[in-house]
N, C-alpha and C positions, 0 to 999 in steps of 0.2 A: 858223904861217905862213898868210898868206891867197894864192891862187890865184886868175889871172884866165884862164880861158880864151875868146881871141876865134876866133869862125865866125859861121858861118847855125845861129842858135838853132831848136831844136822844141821843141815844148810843146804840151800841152794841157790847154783848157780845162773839159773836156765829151767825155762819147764821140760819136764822128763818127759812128755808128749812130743815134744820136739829134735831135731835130729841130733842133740847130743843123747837122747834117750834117756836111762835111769842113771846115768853117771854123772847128769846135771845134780843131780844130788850126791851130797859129799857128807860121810861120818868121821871126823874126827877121833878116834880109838880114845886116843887118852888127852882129851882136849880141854876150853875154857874159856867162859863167857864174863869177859867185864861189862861191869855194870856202873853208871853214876849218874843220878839225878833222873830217874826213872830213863836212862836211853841207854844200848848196849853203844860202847864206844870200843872194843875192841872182840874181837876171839882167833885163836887159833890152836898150838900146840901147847899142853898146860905147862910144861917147863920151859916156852919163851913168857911164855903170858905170868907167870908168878917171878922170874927174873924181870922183867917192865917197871910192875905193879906190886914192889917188896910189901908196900904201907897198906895194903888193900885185905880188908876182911875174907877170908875164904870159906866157903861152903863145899864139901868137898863128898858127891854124890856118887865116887865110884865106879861103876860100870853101868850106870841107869846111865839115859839116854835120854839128853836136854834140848830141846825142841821148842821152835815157835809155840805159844798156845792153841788149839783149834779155835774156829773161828765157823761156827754155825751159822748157814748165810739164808737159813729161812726156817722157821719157828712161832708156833702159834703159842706163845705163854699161856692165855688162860684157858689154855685144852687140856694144862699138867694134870688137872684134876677126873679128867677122863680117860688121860691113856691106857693104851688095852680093854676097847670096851670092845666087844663080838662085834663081826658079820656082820656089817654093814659096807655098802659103797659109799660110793662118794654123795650124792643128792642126799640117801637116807640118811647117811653117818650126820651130815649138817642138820636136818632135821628132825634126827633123834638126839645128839649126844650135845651137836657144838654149840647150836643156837639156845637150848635151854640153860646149858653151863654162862655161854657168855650172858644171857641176862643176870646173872648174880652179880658182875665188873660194875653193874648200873650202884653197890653197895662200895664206897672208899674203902672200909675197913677189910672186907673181902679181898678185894682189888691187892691190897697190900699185903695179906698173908701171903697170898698166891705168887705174884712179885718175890715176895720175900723166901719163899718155898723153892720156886721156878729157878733161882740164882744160885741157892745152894745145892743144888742137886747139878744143875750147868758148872758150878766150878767145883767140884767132889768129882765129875768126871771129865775135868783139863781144859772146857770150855774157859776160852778167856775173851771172847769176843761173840756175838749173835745180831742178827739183825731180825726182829721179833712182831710179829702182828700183834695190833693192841685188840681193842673190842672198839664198838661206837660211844665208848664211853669215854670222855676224856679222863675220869679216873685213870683207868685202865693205864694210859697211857703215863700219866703224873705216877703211877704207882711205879713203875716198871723204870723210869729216870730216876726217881728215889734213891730205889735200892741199888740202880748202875754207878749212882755219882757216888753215891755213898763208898763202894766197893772200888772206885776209880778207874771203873771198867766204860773201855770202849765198846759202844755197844749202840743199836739205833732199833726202833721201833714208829708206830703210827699208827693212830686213830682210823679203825676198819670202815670207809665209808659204804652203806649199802641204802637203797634208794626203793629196793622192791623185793621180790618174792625172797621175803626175811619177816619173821613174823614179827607183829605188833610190839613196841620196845626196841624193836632193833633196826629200824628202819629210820632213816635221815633223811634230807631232800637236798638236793643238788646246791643250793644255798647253804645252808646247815654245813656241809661235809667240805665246802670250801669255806666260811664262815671259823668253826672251830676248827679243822687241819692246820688253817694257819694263825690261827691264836695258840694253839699248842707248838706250832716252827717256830711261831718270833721267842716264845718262851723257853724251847729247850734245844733247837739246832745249833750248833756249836758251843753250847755250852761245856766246859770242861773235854771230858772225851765223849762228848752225845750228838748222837746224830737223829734229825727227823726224817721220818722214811714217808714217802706219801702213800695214800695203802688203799685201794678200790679192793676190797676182798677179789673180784673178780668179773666178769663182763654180767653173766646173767642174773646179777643182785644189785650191777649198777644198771641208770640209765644214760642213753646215749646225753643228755644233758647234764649229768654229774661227770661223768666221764671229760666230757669238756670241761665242765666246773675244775677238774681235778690236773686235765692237762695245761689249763690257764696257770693255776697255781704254781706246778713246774717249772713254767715256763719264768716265771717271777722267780724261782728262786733255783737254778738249774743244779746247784752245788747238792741239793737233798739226793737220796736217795729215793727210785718209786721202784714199789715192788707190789707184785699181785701174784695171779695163777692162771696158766695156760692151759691147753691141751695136756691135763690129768687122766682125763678115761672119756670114752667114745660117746656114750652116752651123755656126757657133757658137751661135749663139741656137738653132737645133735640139739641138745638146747641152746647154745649160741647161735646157730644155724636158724633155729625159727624166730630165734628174737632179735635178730640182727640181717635179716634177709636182704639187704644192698651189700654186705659185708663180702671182698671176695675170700676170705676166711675168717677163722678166729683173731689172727694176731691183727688182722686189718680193724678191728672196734677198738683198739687201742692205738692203734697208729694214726687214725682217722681223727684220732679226739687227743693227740699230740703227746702219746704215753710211750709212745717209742726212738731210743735213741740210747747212747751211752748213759748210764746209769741206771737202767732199766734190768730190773732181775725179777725174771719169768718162775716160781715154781713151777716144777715136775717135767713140761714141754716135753710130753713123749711123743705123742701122736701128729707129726707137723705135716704139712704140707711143703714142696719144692718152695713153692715163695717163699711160703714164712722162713723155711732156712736160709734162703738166702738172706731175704732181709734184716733179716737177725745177726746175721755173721756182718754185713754190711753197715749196720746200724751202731756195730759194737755191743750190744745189750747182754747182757749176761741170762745163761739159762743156768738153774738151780737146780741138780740132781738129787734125790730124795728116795733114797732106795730101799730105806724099810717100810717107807709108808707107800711104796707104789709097791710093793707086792703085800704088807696090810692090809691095804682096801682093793686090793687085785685091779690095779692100774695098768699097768704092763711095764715094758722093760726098757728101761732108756738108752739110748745105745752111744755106749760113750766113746768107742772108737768112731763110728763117725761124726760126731759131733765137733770132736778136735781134730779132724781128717779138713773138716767144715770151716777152722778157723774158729769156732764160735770160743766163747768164754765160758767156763763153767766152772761155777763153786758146788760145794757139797752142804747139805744140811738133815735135820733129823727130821725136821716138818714134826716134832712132838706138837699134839695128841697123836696125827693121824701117824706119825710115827713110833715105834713099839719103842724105842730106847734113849735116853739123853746122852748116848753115849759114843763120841765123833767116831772111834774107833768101832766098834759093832756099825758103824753106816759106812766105814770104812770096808768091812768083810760082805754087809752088803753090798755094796758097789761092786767087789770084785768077785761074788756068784753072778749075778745080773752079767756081769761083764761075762763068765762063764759061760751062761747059756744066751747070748747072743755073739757067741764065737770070738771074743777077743780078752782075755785074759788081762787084769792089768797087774802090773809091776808095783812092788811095797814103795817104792820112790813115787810112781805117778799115784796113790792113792793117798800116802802122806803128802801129795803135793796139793791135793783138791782139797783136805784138809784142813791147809793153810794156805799157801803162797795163791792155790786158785780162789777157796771163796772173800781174799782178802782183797784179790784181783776184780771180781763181781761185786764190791761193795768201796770199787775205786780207792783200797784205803791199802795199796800193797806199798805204798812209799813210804808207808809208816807201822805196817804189822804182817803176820804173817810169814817172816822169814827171818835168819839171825843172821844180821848186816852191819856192818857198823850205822851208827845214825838211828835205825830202828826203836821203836819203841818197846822196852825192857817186860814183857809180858810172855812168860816161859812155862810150860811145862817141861815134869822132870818124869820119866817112864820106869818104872821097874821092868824091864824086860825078864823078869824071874818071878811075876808073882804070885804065880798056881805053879804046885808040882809036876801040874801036865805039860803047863808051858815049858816052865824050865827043862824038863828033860827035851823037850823038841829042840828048845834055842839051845842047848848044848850042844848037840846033832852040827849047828848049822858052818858053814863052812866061807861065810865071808856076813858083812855084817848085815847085809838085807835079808839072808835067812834069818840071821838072828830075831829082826824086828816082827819080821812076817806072821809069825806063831801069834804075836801079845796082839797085833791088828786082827786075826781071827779068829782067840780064842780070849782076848785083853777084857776087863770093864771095868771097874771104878776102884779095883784093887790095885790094879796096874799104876795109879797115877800115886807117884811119891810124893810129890811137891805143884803146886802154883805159884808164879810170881806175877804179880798185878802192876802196870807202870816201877817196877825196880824193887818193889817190896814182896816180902814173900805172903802170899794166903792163905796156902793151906800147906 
């Protein structure tokens, strides 16, 4: 069956960081996305695209605004059950809220609600794609493919390996964490739309022999994804610093133990050093911008003008727990205060683009999501640009159609989203 969905098309052409600017992104006023066999195979103007396509089903959504799905490119799932807990940083918040929470994942039936909870709250607010930390549980991880394949959603996650200062339960040993990492990839990396993510929570919970453990692994299987966490907050990098003292910084205990290269997505990466940027932009690796949860846990400010001044790659994500919202659009209006008080303002193009087309780019998976292309795979959100009285009197104001959006990205949340569609079917 072929599908017509008529709206105000987005698309782009180009990243809007780059010198075509926000005009790399294109709104279609009165436009139309074919759809058949879960892949878009056309869009443009809806009255050439319903002259093509006479025989084809139409759904016909008015003036919302039909867009790639977001696509959250870092996400702790079994934190859902703690987000919004007070006043903690980073070291504490792990030690009061996340390490006790993740010991419950060590229960299948747990594991699964949570899963099952985590997915509907991510597609109620236009997530159609995440790349998710599991626990050291390989539950954790079977739970969370479950309910992705189930949903036909592209999506990747992975077994948290942690080897030390992690309390009793949660702790693995450098064997153990390549041992089951990769009895859970042979089992679920390319499965349907599932990807395995290699996952070291982060340097000061691994050891430099897991670490190795983890970048052998890699190296066996280069197509996964590895994701962890960087320079989050200073006090951290001071603990990297005494447990890793040959290191000539943070990013080098990962590089050193063959965790850096293309396919590599850094949470938060606010506090770097000259090297490490370079090396980062050099390497290809993706850094992962997290903007509620880095002024949540009073992180600091990432600065996303230079970063793409930098070359680097950068997706966006909610980081839920340590993030306040599941909701891509409120980490949208975070990104662009952050951007405000470190002097660069971003564009409603370049912040829908990190969105989508960037964190699709950070999870190597932009030739198949994140942008509406022909060939693409058919996975849409549909936007109510009018769905509070407050917004809509603003978007009436607006005067070309990126005013229009800009209101629902800074005042938007789970009302705003009219429709999901999942591989060509609709969800919600």
């Amino acid at each position: 069956m072929t599908d017509i969905l008529l709206g105000q098309v987005l698309s782009y052409s180009a990243d809007p960081f780059g010198p075509s600017g926000p005009a790399a992104g294109r709104i279609e006023r009165k436009g139309a996305v074919v759809i058949r066999d879960g892949v878009i195979v056309d869009h443009g103007p809806a009255d050439t695209i319903r002259a093509t396509y006479r025989d084809a089903q139409t759904t016909d959504y008015g003036a919302r605004l039909i867009s790639a799905g977001f696509i959250d490119a870092h996400v702790h799932y079994p934190q859902t059950g703690i987000i919004a807990s007070w006043g903690k940083r980073l070291i504490d918040w792990l030690n009061t809220y996340t390490f006790p929470e993740e010991m419950r994942f060590g229960d299948p039936a747990y594991a699964a609600r949570q899963a099952d909870l985590y997915f509907d709250l991510a597609l109620a607010h236009g997530t159609t794609t995440m790349c998710s930390f599991g626990t050291i549980h390989p539950a954790s991880v079977d739970a969370f493919f479950t309910q992705a394949q189930a949903r036909g959603m592209r999506a990747a996650t992975g077994r948290t390996c942690m080897d030390r200062n992690a309390p009793d339960g949660l702790r693995d040993t450098a064997q153990s964490a390549y041992d089951e990492s990769r009895a859970l990839l042979e089992k679920w990396h390319g499965l349907d739309r599932l990807s395995y993510a290699i996952t070291p929570r982060f340097s000061p919970t691994s050891s430099p022999a897991q670490l190795e453990a983890l970048g052998a692994l890699w190296a066996e299987h280069p197509d996964c994804p590895m994701q962890t966490h960087l320079s989050e907050q200073t006090d951290e990098i001071a603990w990297v610093k005494s447990l890793y003292p040959d290191a000539r910084d943070y990013l080098d205990t990962y590089e050193t133990h063959g965790l850096l290269r293309e396919g590599a997505m850094f949470g938060h990466a606010i506090h770097l050093e000259p090297r490490e940027r370079a090396r980062l932009a050099e390497a290809g690796a993706a850094l992962i911008h997290c903007p509620t949860s880095n002024t949540f846990i009073g992180s600091g400010l990432f600065d996303m003008a230079r970063a793409k001044a930098e070359g680097q790659i950068v997706g966006l994500a909610t980081d839920t727990g340590g993030g306040s919202s599941f909701s891509m659009l409120r980490t949208m209006a975070a990104a662009y205060e952050i951007g405000q008080l470190t002097g660069t303002p971003l564009h409603a193009a370049q912040l829908w683009w990190l969105a989508t087309c960037g964190s699709a780019r950070a999870l190597r998976q932009h030739d198949m999501i994140g942008n509406i292309a022909k060939g693409m795979e058919a996975d849409l959100v549909v936007i109510d640009l009018t769905s509070t009285p407050l917004i809509a009197q603003r978007a009436s104001r607006a005067e070309d159609a990126w005013e229009s959006i800009f209101p629902t990205i800074m005042m938007g949340d789970d009302r705003a989203i009219k429709s999901v569609w999942i591989a060509g079917q609709k969800a919600l």
